[in-house]
Every structure is written in C-alpha cells, then in structure tokens.
N, C-alpha and C positions, 0 to 999 in steps of 0.2 A: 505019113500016117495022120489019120484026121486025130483031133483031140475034142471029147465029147463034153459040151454042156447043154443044164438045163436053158439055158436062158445068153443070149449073145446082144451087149449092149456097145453100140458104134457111134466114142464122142463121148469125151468124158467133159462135158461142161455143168451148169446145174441140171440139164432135164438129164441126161444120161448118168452123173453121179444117183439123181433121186430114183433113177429107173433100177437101176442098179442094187442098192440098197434095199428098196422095196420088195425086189426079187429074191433076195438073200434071207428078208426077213419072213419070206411064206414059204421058205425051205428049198430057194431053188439053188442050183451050183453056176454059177453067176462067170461070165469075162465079159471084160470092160476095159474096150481099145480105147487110146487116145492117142493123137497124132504128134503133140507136144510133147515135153518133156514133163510137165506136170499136169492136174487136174485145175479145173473148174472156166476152161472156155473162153469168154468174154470175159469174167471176172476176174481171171489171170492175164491168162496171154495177150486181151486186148487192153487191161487196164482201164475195164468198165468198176469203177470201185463207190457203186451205187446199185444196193439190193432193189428194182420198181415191180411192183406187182403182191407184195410180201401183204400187202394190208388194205382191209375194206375203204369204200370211200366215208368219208366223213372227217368230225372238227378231232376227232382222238385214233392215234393210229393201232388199229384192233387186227392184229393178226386175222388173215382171211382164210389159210388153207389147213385144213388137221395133219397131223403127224410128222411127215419128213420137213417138211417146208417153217413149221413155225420151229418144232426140234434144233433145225440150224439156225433160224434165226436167233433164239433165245440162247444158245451153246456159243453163238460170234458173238453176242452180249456179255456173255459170263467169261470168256477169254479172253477179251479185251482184243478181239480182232474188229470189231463193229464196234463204232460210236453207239448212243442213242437215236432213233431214228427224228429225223428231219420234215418240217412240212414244206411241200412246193406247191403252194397254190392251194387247190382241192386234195393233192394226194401224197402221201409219207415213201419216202425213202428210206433204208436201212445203208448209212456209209458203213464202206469196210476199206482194211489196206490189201490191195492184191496181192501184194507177194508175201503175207501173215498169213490171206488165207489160202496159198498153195501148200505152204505147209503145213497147217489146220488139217487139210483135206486128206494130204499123206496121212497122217494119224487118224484120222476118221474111217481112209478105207481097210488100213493096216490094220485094225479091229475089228474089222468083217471078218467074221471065218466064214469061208463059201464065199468071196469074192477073190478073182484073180483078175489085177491091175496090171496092162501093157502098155506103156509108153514107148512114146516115137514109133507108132505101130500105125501103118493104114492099111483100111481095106482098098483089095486092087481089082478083086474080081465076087461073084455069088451065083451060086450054080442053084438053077428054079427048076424042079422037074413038079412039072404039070401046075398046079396051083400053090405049093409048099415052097418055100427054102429052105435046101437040104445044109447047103454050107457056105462059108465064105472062105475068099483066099487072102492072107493079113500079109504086107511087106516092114522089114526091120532091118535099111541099110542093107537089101542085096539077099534075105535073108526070107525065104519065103516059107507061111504057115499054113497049113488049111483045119478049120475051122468049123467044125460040126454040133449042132443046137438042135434043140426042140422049139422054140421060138428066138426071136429076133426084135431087138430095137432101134430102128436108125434115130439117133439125137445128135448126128452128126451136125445140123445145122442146115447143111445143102443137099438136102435128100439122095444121098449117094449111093444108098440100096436102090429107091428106084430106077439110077444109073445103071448100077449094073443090072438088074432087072429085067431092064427095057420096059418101067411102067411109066403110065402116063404122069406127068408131072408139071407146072405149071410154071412160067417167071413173065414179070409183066417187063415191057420193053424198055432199053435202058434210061431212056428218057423219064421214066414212074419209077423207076427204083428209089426205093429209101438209099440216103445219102450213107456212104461210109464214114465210121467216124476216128478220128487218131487221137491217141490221148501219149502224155508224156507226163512223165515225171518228173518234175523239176525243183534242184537245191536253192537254197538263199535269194530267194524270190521275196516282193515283200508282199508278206502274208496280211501286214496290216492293212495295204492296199482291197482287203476284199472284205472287211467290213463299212457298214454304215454305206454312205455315197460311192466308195471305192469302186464297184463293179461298174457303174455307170461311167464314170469317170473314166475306165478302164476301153470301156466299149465307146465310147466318141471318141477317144484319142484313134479307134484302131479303127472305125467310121471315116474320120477325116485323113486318116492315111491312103484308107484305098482310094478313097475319091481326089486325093494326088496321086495318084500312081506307087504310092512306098512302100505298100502293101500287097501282095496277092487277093483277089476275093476271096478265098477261100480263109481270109481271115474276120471273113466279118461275123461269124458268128459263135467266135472263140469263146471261150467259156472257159472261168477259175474258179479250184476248190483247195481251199486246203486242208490237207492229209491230217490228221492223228497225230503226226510228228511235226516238232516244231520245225519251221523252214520249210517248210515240204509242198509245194501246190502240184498239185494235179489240172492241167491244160487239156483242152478238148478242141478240136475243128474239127469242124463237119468236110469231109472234102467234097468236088462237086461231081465225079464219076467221069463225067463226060459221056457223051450221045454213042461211043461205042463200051462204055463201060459193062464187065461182064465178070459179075464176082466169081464164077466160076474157069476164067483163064489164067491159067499163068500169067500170061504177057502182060492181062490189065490189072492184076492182081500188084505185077511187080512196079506197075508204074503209080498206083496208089500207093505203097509204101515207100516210093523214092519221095514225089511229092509230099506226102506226109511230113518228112522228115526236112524236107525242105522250105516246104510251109512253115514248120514249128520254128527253126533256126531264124526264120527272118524275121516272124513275131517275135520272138524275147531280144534279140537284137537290136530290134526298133523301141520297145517299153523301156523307159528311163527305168520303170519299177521293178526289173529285171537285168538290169542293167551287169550285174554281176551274178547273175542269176547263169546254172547252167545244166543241161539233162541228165539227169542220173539217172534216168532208164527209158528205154524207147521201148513200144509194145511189140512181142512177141508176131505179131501180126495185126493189123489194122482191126476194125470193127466193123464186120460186115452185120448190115442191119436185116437186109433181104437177100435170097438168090432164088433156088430151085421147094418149090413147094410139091410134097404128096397130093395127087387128088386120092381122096378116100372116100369112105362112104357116107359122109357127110361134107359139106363146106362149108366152113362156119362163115357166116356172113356181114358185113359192117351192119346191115338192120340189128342183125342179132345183137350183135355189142350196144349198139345206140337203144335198144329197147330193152335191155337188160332180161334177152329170153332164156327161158327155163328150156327142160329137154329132160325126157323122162330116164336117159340114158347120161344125164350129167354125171362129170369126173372131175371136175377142176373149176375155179371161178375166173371168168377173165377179169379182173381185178383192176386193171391200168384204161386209162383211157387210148382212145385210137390217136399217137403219136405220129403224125406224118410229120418225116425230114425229107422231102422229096426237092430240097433246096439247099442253102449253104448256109440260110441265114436265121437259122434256128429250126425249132420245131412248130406247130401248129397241132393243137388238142383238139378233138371232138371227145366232150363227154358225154354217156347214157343220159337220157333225157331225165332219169332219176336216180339217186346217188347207190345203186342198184347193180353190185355185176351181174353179168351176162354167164350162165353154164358153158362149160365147153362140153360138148356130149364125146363118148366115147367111140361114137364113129366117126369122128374125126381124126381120132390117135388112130386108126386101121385103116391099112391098105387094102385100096379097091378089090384088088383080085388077086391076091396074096394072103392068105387064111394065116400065115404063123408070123405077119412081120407087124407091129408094133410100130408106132413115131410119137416124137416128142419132140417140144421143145420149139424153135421159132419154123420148123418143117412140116409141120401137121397141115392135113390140107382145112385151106382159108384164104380166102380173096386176099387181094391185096391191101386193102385197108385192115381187114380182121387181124390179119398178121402183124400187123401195126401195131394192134392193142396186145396179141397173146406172145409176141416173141420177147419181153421180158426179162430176168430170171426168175426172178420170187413166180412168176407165171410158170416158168420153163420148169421150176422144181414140180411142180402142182402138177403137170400134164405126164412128167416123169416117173411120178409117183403113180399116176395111175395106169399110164402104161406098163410100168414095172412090176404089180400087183399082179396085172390083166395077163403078160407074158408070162408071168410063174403058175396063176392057175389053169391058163390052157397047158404049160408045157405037165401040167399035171395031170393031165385028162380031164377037165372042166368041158362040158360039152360047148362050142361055140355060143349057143341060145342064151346058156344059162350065165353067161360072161356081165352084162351087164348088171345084174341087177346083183351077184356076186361082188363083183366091186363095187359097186354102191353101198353093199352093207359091211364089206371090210374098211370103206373110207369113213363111214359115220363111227366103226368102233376104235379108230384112233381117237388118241388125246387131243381135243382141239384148245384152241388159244386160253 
C-alpha cells in the first residue's frame, strides 16, 4: 500500500536536508530518504568538514543566502559544532566536526513535525505516467516501500530519479571528471606541524617522496587541518579516478574506497610528524565531486558563473568560485571576473519533462565546469531551499507559471544575514 505525501525528498545531505525543511515550513507533509545511517551527505559520511559556498565574495565573510542556509550556519556557531569561519584566499569557509554535526541534524529534523526521516533507505525504482511522478519504490535491507507524492526532489547527488526515469542526463567522460576526494580522521598526529611553515614543509617532504617512488601520486596533493579537538587532523587526497573511472559503478566505486584507504595508510606511515599518529575514522564513503547531471530547463553555464549573471527567475547565489579538481594535485579556481555571484535561476532546479520533480544540490542541470562552482554545500543548502519551497507550493496547487516569481518573494521574506 502506497504511503501518501506532500512533498518526497531523495538524499539527505545539505541540499535535500534544506529541501526538506523548507517544504515542512510552507505546510507540506515532507519524507526524506537517505541511504546512510545518518544525515548531512558529504558533511558526514564523506568527512567534508568545511561549510564553501555559505558567504559572499569579499575581505569579511557576510553570509550570502537568506533563511535555511545562514539559520544553520549561525545555530553550528552557537552550538559549538562550527568554528569561526576561515579565510582561503578570496573566499570564507565555515569549519565544522562531522560526526557533532550528524548528530546536530538528528535533533534539527526530530523538531520538524511534518517531516518523516528514513535512513539506510534507497530509492530502487519511479513509476512516470505521462509527464508526472506518480511514485517511487524505497529498499530497507530486503524490505520493500512504495512511495506516493505530489511533488518530488532528487538531492540525491547522482540524479537517480532521472535514472529511473529514463530522462536525459549528462556526465562528462571519465577523463574531465572532478577528482574524488578521501578524507580521514586522524588521532595524535602533530597538530603543531600545520601552523606557520609547517604545511609547506609538510608538502615537499610528500613532493620528494613521490618523486622516489615512496609515495603513491595520489599523495601529492594531500592536504591537513586540524579539528576543534585537540590532536585531531583531518587528511584529505584527491584520488586520481582513472580513465575507466565511473562514480556511478559499484566495481569503481569500490576500488576508490580500497585505494583511499590505502593511500592514506602509506601517507601517515611515511610522515615522521605522524609517526604515532593513527585513523580514528575512515569516511563513510569517499567524496564524489561529480557524476550524473539533470538536463533541465536551463543549464547554468561557466560564462554565467565567470560574469556573475543575473536571471529573472534567480533562487539561490552561486557563491564559490569554479573549483576544478580534475587532477590529484590540488584544485585550480576561476573566479567571476567581479567579486559578484552568479543567480542560479530556477530552471535549473526543474526537470526538462517532468512537471512535479524538483533537483538540488551538486545534480541540477549545469555544464561541467558550472557544477564545479554550485556543488558546494553552503551552495547545496541554497538550491535546497529553493527547491523545497518550489515543491510545496506546486504540491499545493500553485499553478506552474506562477512558481517563479512565488519563490522569489517567499525567499526575500526570509531573515537574511
């Protein structure tokens, strides 16, 4: 027997918590699957534990996005789950601990009345009759649901509504994908090591190792931070995917998280500065940067981002600059030509030929460099939010037409920064 909601949100990370949320708050009756065992995506389960995207460009970091997005921000402030935020260059970070805020987030949604939270739950199948989705099928350990909406939001991340679908969706060849990233967590590491000179010092040691052979490449463009707690760093390597690399397979999915792990073990083992140093948490799952994009009814485009364009139908600000990791040995920025973000219009959050399905988060359709700059979170909440709004007032009978310019004036009458 189906089970009826207003509003069905697929991928509980930031864009689908903030879709979620949003939808609850314009009086919808809200479900919100997530595959894990907890909430918030990359922020958890990859042990992304850096908020980018949360704040304008400029010398002071100013909250960019109204209501859901700076709310969390300023509430992981006040709880002591987020540091102060950070300057990197041109653009502000908000550090948090991942596993402070998995459990943050339990108590954020457990305060929702009108949302129903499913963990360890994926969608397996979605039945489309004619231009609508009527329903999806959810699996839980052998344990099959089906799943009945008036609207729909995939923030799954690898657009897997329009998987099962069968809509058109984009991935650029494995060779241009943004690199995956593994992060660890690591005890009695030395922290003092990542002040003043330390980082440099850090990175030619692990420079002249690969170029003897003692290192894997995939170590060269390792990266330390340390945690809130004392002892505590957090490790990052970019891995290198490889030419059949395919974030959507099993097979390559499982050989990026054995490498990961194996990468990381022969980096701290070779670091004299870690030398007693040892993993106190492996991520949940790797950090996939890119895989399956929405085409919708816009595609937001790299001009757009680098000219910082407007769109009469703007929801959200792309706020980061175009981050390509499309190597192992860090990142490369393009910023807007003025310290200016870019609109993400709301036809970009909608599917082409699908009237009640919603996206958010790093799957909205957008070239490949676009996505670069809007997959995020502080971005991913933003797009979240406005597809969350967008999906409660159509599942309200908002006529289609009148959708845009409705959320535009529901998002100005949020609290902004």
């Amino acid at each position: 027997m189906s089970e009826p909601y207003d509003v069905a949100v697929i991928g509980g990370g930031s864009a689908g918590i903030a879709a979620a949320l949003a939808a609850v708050r314009r009086g919808a009756r809200v479900l919100l699957v997530e595959r894990q065992g907890y909430l918030g995506g990359a922020g958890t389960a990859s042990l992304v534990h850096t908020f980018c995207g949360l704040y304008l460009p400029g010398d002071d970091p100013r909250l960019a996005h109204p209501g859901i997005p700076s709310e969390i921000a300023k509430r992981l402030l006040a709880d002591g789950i987020a540091q102060q935020p950070v300057r990197l260059g041109r653009v502000h970070v908000l550090p948090h601990h991942p596993m402070r805020l998995a459990a943050w987030y339990d108590r954020l949604c457990s305060e929702t009345l009108g949302l129903d939270v499913r963990l360890h739950t994926e969608v397996i199948t979605a039945s489309l009759n004619s231009s609508r989705l009527d329903q999806i099928e959810t699996l839980c350990r052998g344990s099959r649901s089906h799943i009945c909406a008036q609207t729909f939001v995939d923030a799954s991340g690898d657009a897997v509504l329009a998987e099962y679908c069968r809509q058109p969706c984009d991935m650029v060849p494995s060779c241009e994908l943004q690199r995956p990233a593994f992060i660890a967590a690591v005890q009695n590491g030395d922290a003092g090591m990542l002040r003043n000179e330390g980082p440099i010092v850090l990175a030619g040691q692990i420079a002249q190792a690969v170029s003897a052979g003692k290192l894997p490449q995939e170590c060269l463009g390792a990266h330390f931070r340390a945690s809130q707690h004392p002892g505590e760093v957090f490790v990052t390597v970019d891995l290198p995917g490889g030419n059949d690399y395919d974030p959507v397979s099993s097979k390559s999915l499982s050989a990026i998280e054995i490498v990961g792990r194996k990468t990381m073990t022969a980096l701290l083992a070779y670091l004299p500065e870690f030398s007693n140093a040892f993993v106190s948490a492996w991520p949940a799952r790797a950090g996939i940067r890119e895989s399956r994009r929405w085409r919708g009814r816009y595609e937001l485009r790299e001009e757009d981002i680098l000219t910082s364009a407007p769109f009469d139908d703007g929801v959200a600000a792309a706020t980061w600059p175009i981050e390509l990791r499309e190597t192992t040995k860090g990142p490369r920025l393009l910023h807007p030509h003025e310290p200016k973000a870019a609109d993400i219009p709301l036809r970009s959050l909608r599917a082409a030929g699908i009237e009640n399905v919603f996206i958010a988060g790093r799957c909205i359709s957008a070239t490949h460099r676009a996505q670069a700059s809007i997959r995020v979170m502080g971005t991913a909440l933003a797009t979240g939010q406005a597809a969350g709004i967008a999906s409660a007032l159509l599942a309200g009978g908002t006529a289609d037409e009148s959708l845009p310019a409705l959320v535009r004036r529901a998002l100005r009458e949020l609290p902004t920064a």
